[in-house]
Legacy VTK file of the C-alpha trace (Angstrom):
# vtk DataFile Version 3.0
C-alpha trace
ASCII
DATASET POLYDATA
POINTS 115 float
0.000 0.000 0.000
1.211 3.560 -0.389
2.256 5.579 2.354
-1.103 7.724 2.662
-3.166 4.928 1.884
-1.733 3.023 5.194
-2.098 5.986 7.581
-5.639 6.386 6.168
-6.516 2.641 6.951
-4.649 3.051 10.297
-6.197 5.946 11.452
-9.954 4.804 10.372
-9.292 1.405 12.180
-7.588 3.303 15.249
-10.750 5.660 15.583
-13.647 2.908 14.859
-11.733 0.553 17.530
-11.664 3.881 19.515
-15.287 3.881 18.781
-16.828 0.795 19.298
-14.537 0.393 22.605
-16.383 3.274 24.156
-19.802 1.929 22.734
-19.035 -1.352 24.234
-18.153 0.375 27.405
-20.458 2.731 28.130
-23.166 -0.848 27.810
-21.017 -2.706 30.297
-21.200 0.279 32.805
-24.837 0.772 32.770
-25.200 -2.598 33.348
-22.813 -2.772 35.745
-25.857 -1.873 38.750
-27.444 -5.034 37.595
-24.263 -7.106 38.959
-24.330 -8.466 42.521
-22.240 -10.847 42.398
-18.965 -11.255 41.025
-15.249 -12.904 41.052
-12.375 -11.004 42.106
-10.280 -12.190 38.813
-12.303 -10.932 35.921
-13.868 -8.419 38.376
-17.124 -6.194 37.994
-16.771 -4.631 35.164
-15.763 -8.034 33.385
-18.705 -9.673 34.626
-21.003 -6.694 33.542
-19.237 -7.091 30.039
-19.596 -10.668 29.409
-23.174 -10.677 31.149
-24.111 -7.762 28.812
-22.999 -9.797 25.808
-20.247 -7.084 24.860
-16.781 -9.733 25.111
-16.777 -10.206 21.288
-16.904 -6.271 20.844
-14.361 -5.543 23.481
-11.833 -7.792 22.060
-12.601 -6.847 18.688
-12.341 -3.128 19.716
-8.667 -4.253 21.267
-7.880 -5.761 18.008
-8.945 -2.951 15.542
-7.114 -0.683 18.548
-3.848 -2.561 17.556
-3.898 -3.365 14.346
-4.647 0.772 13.461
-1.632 1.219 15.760
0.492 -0.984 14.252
0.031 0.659 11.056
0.384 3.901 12.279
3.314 3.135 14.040
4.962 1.401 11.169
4.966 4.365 8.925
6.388 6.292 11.842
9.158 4.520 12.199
9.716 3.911 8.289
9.726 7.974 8.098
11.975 8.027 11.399
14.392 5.241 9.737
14.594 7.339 6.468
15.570 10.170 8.179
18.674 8.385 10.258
19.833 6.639 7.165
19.758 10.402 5.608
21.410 12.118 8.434
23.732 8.826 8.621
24.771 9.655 5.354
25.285 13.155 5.232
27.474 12.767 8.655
29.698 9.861 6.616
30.086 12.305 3.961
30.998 15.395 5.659
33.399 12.922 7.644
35.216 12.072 4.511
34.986 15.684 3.261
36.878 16.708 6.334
39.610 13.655 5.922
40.493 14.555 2.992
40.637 18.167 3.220
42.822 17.441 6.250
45.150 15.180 4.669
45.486 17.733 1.913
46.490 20.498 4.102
49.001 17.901 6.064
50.478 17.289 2.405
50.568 21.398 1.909
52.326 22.127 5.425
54.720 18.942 4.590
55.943 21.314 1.152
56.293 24.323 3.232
58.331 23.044 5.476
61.915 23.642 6.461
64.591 21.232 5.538
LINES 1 116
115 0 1 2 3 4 5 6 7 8 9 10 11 12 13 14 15 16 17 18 19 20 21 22 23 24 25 26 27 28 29 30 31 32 33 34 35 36 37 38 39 40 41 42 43 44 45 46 47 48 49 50 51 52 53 54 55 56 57 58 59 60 61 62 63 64 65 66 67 68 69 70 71 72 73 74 75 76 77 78 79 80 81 82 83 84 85 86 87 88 89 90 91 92 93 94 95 96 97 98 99 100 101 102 103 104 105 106 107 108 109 110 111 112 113 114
């Protein structure tokens, strides 16, 4: 995919995960009241969320969540990679720029000296 094509699949899967996580939340806390009982592992909330039939959503919220991120985060650090390798570069070249504009002023000063 091109670059603008992936952030705009990333960033639509990152906002409707986004979405339906808060959706799927704001359920489980309304019928969180409803719970009286519940086990300290998957605590209340849990409970309210599976017994409000929102565990599907929720996961797939967690998995649109990451999968948007992933993209995201992939052209990030594509464009940050790009940018080392260019100042990389431009630091081995100015390096060799300055070697050899050393060594030709050693070779100058050598000529000038007295014998």
């Amino acid at each position: 995919m091109k670059r603008t094509e992936t952030i705009w699949v990333g960033g639509l899967l990152l906002l409707g995960g986004s979405l339906l996580y808060v959706g799927v939340h704001i359920a489980a806390v309304l019928y969180m009241p409803q719970i009286y009982s519940w086990y300290t592992p998957p605590g209340r909330y849990m409970t309210a969320l599976a017994d409000s039939g929102g565990s599907p959503m929720f996961w797939l919220s967690i998995l649109l969540i990451g999968i948007g991120l992933l993209l995201l985060g992939a052209r990030l650090f594509e464009a940050l990679g790009r940018k080392w390798r260019n100042d990389a570069n431009e630091i081995r070249l100015r390096g060799e720029a300055f070697d050899a504009n050393r060594a030709q002023s050693e070779t100058e000063a050598g000529d000038r000296a007295p014998d």
